[in-house]
C-alpha positions in Angstrom: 96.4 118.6 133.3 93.8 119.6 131.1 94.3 118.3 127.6 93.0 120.1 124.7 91.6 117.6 122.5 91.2 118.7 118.6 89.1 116.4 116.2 90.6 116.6 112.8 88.6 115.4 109.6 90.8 112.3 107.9 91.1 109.8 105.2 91.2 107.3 107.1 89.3 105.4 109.2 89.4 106.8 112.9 88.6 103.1 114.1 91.4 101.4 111.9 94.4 104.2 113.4 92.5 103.8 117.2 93.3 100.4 116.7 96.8 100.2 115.2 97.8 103.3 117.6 95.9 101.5 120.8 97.0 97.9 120.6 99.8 97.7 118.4 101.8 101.1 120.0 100.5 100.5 123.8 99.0 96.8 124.2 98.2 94.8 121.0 99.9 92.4 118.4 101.2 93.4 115.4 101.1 90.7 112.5 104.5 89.1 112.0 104.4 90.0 108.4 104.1 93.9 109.3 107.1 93.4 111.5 109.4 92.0 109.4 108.3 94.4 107.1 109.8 97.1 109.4 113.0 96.0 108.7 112.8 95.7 105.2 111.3 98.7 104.0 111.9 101.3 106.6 114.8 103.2 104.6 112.4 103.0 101.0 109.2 104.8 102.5 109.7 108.4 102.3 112.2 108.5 99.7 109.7 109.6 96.9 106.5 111.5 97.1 103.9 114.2 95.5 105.2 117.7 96.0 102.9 119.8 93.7 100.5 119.3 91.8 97.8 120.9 89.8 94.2 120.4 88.7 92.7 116.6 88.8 95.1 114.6 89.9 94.2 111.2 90.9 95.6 108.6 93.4 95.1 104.5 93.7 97.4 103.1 96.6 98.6 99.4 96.8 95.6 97.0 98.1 92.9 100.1 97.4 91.1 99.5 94.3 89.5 102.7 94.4 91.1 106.2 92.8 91.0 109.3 94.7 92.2 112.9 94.8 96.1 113.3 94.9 97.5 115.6 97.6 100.5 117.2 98.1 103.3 115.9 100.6 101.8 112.5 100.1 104.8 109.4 100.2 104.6 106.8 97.4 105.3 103.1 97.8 105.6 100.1 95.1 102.3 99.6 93.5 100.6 103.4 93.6 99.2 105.0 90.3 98.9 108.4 89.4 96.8 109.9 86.9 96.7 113.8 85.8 93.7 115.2 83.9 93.0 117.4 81.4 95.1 120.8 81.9 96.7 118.8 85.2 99.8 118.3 86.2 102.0 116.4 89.2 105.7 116.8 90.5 106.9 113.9 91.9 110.5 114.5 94.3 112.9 112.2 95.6 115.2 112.7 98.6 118.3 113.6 96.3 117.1 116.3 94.7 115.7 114.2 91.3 111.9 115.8 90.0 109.9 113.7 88.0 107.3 116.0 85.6 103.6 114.3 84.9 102.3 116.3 82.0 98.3 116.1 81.6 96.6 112.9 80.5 99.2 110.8 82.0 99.3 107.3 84.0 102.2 106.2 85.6 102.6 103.4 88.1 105.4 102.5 90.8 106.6 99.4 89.7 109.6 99.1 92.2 111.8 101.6 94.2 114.7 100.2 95.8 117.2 101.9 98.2 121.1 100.7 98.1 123.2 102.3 99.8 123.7 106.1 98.6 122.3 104.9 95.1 118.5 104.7 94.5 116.5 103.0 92.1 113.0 104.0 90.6 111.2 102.2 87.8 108.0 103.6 86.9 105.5 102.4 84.5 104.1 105.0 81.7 101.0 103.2 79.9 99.7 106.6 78.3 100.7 110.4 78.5 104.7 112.0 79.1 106.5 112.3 82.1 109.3 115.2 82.5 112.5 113.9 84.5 115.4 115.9 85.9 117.5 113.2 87.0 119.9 115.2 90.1 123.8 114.0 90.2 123.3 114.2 94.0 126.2 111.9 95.0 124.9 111.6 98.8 121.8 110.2 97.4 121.5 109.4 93.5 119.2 108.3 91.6 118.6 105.9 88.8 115.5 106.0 86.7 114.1 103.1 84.3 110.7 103.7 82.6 108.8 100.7 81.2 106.1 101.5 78.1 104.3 98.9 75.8 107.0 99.6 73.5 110.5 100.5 74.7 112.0 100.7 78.4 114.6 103.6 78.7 117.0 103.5 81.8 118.7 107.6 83.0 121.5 107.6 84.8 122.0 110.3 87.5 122.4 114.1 86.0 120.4 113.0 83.1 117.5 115.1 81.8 115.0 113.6 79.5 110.7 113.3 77.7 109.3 109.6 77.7 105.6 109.7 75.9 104.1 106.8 75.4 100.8 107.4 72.8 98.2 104.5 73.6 95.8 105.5 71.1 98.9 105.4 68.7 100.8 102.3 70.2 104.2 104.3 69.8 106.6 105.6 72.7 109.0 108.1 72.2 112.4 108.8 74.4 114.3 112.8 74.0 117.1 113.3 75.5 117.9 116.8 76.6 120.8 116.4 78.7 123.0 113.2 79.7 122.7 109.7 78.2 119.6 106.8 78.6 119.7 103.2 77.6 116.9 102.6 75.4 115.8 98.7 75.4 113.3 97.5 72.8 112.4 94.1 71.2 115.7 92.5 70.7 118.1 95.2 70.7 119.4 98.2 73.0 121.1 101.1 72.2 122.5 104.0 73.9 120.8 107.8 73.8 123.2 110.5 73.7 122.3 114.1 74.1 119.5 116.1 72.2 119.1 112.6 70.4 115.2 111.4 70.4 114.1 107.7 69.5 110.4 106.6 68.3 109.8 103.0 69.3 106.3 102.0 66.6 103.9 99.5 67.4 105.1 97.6 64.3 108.0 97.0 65.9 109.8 99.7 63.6 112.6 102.0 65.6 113.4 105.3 64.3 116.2 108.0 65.9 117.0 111.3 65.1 117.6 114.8 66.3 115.5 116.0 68.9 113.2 118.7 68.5 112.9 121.8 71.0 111.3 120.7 74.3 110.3 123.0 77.1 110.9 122.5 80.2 107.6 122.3 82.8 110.5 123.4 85.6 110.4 126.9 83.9 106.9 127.4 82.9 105.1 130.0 85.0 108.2 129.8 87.7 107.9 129.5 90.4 104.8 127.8 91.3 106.0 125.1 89.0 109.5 124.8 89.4 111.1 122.5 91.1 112.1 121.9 94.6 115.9 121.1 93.4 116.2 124.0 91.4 116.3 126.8 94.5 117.5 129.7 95.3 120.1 129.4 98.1 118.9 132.9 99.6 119.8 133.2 103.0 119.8 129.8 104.2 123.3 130.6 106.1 123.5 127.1 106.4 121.1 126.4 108.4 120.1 123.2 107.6 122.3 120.1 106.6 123.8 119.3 103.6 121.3 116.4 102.4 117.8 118.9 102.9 119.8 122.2 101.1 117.3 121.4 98.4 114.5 122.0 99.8 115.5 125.6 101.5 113.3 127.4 98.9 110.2 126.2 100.6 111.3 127.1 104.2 112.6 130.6 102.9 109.7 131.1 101.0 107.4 130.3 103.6 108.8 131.1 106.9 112.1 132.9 108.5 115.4 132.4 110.9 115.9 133.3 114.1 118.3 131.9 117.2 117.0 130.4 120.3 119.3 129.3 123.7 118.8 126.0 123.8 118.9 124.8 120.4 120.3 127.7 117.8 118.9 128.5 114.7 115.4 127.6 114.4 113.0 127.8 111.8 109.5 129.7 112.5 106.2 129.4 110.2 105.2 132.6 108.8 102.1 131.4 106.6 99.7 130.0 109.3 96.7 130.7 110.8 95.5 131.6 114.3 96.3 129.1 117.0 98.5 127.2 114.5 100.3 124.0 116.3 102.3 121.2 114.4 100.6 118.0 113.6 97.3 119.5 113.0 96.6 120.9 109.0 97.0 117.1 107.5 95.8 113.6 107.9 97.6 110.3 108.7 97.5 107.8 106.1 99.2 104.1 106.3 102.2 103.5 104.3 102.9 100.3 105.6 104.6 99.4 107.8 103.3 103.1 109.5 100.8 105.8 110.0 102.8 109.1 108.3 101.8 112.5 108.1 100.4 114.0 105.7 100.7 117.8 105.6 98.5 120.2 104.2 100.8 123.2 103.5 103.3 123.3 100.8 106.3 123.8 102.9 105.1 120.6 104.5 107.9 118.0 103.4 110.4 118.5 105.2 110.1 120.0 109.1 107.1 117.0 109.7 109.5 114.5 108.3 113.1 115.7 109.9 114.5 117.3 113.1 111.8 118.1 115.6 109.6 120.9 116.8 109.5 123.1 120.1 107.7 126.3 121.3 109.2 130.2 122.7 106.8 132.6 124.4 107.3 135.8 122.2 108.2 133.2 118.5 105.3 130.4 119.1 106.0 126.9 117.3 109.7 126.8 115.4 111.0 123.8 113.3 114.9 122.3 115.0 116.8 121.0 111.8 118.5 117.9 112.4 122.4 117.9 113.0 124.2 117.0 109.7 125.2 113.5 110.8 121.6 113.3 112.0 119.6 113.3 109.0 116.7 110.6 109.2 113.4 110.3 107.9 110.7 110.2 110.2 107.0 109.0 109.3 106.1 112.1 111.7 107.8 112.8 115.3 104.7 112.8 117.6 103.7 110.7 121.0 100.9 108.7 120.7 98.4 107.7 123.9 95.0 107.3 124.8 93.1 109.1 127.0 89.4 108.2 127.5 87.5 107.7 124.3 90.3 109.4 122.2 93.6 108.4 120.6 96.3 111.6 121.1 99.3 113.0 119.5 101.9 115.6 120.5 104.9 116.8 118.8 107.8 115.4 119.9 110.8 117.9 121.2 114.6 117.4 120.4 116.0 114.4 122.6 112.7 112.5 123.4 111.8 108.7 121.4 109.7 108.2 118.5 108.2 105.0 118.8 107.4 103.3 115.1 107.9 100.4 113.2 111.6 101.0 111.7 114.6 102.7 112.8 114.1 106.6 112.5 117.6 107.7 113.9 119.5 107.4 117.1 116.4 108.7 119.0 113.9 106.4 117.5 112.8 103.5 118.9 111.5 100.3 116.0 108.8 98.3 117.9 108.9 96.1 115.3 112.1 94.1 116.4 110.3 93.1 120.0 107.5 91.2 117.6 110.1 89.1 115.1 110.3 85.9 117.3 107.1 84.6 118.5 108.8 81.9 120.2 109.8 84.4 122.8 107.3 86.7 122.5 105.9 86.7 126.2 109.2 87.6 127.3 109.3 90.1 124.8 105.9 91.8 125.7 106.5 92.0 129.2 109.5 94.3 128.2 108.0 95.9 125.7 104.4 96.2 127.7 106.7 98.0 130.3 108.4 100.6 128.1 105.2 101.2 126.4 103.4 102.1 130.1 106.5 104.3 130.5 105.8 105.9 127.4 101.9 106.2 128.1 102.9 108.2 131.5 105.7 110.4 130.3 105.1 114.2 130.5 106.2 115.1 127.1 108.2 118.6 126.9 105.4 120.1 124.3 102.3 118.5 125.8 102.2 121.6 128.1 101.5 124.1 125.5 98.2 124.9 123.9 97.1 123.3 121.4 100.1 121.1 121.5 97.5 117.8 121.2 95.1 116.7 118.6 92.8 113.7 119.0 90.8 111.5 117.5 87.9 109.7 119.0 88.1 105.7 119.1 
């Protein structure tokens, strides 16, 4: 079959993904560090990441010590820093429906995210500038937030609304509360924040607490460009998508419509594309260790590259299938990986057919990582693994047959 090979431009370097893809997805050896690691992280990465932003916004990733442009539908992990320039701004989401606000001037780091159970936990480090959070009540997947200044660290509780500024030029921090309760900690003493209440932690060392004055919210300035994604319409969503992604229906109503299909049901089909549009093809793979992930350039991007699957219908072209309710996994993106010649290819993956990555992405996911774990028996293990990989390699994939279904990259 003749394949139709796409060259996308990327971030990264095609060398270093020919290499992971090649050897570490069909022949090679992954480090025993990035194994384990697939166990350990796989259910933090893709919990947070960028989903608006505006202006100069600015990006520096764990291990890179150089800053570049921010993008949207870009996953965060321990250690990246964001800054927002003059008359910028960035909207940082989490999986439960939580939006955290980065007003211009602002640097914020993420010191640690941790995922127990249903209950999250994000700590973020403000050196200069305010943040904006709207902390959800989501009980399927809560959040708590703690933010660490050079004077005070304030700690929000799920359905908790609140300002943290921290002033370097200044050396004060400031905490409002505009709905819920924070824990304020400063140098030898913590108290609680009630309600429209507003503390001012001074260099000095000097605490001060009061009634808060008016602040407006960045969720309803020029709405809805700036709003957030958990503040949405329902519209007619019909329930078409499970409970845990009903927060993010404004984008996919917004951007795209319903329809049925025989095999599958309702489907979701891409209204604001161009002219031989196929998924997998507007973005860029970045690492986020322990994996490649997808990087979408459109702003409904989130959600069908991360979740459910894609097919294509003579007469509707390329629709999104939503998950099934009990079914609800994060994905670092749903394609098939192989090589073929000089060039490293992808296809999206239908309903039914394996991811292969480094984690465990749902029941039909596949974590590589687990054959790597034991050196000790690792021939035995690579024979296996060598064997299901060839399988892979030769599979006819259910979407390959379509045009335009692969992109490539050259090795």
């Amino acid at each position: 079959m003749t394949k139709i090979i796409k060259i996308m431009k990327t971030m990264i370097g095609m060398r270093e993904l020919a290499v992971f893809l090649c050897l570490a997805l069909i022949w090679g050896l992954p480090q025993a560090a990035d194994a384990q690691e697939a166990q350990e992280t796989e259910s933090s990465v893709g919990q947070i990441w960028i989903h608006k932003l505006q202006g100069e916004v600015l990006i520096k990733v764990e291990g890179n010590p150089e800053w570049a442009s921010a993008t949207i539908n870009f996953p965060l992990q321990k250690g990246d820093q964001i800054w927002t320039s003059e008359a910028a701004w960035a909207e940082i989401n989490h999986f439960g429906g939580s939006a955290i606000h980065l007003r211009e001037h602002t640097l914020v780091e993420i010191e640690e995210f941790q995922k127990l159970g249903t209950q999250d936990q994000l700590r973020l480090a403000l050196t200069r500038g305010a943040l904006y959070g709207a902390i959800s009540g989501n009980a399927s997947s809560s959040l708590t937030i703690q933010v660490d200044t050079p004077n005070l660290s304030v700690r929000a509780e799920p359905s908790t609304t609140l300002q943290v500024e921290s002033v370097e030029a200044e050396s004060y921090s400031k905490v409002s509360v505009i709905q819920g309760e924070a824990v304020v900690q400063t140098e030898g003493s913590s108290s609680r924040l009630a309600t429209g209440r507003t503390m001012l932690a001074l260099g000095s060392g000097r605490i001060e607490t009061g009634p808060m004055t008016y602040i407006e919210s960045p969720f309803t300035q020029g709405a809805p460009q700036s709003s957030p994604s958990y503040s949405y319409s329902e519209g007619d969503t019909g329930g078409y998508v499970p409970e845990p992604l009903q927060n993010y229906t404004s984008d996919l109503n917004q951007y795209g419509y319903w329809t049925s299909v025989p095999e599958y049901g309702s489907v979701w089909v891409p209204t604001v594309i161009n002219a031989g549009w196929s998924p997998f093809t507007y973005g860029r793979w970045v690492f986020r260790s322990p994996n490649y992930v997808w990087v979408s350039s459109w702003p409904w991007g989130w959600v069908p590259f991360h979740y459910g699957r894609w097919s294509y219908a003579v007469g509707i072209g390329w629709y999104w299938v939503p998950p099934y309710y009990h079914h609800v996994y994060w994905s670092p993106g749903s394609v098939a990986w192989w090589q073929t010649g000089s060039y490293v290819c992808w296809a999206p993956l239908a309903p039914g057919e394996l991811y292969y990555g480094f984690g465990y992405f749902g029941p039909w996911s596949v974590n590589i990582g687990l054959y790597f774990t034991d050196y000790p028996h690792y021939l035995h293990n690579w024979r296996s693994t060598h064997q299901r990989f060839e399988r892979l390699r030769q599979h006819k994939f259910h979407n390959a047959r379509y045009r335009g279904a692969i992109s490539g990259l050259p090795v």
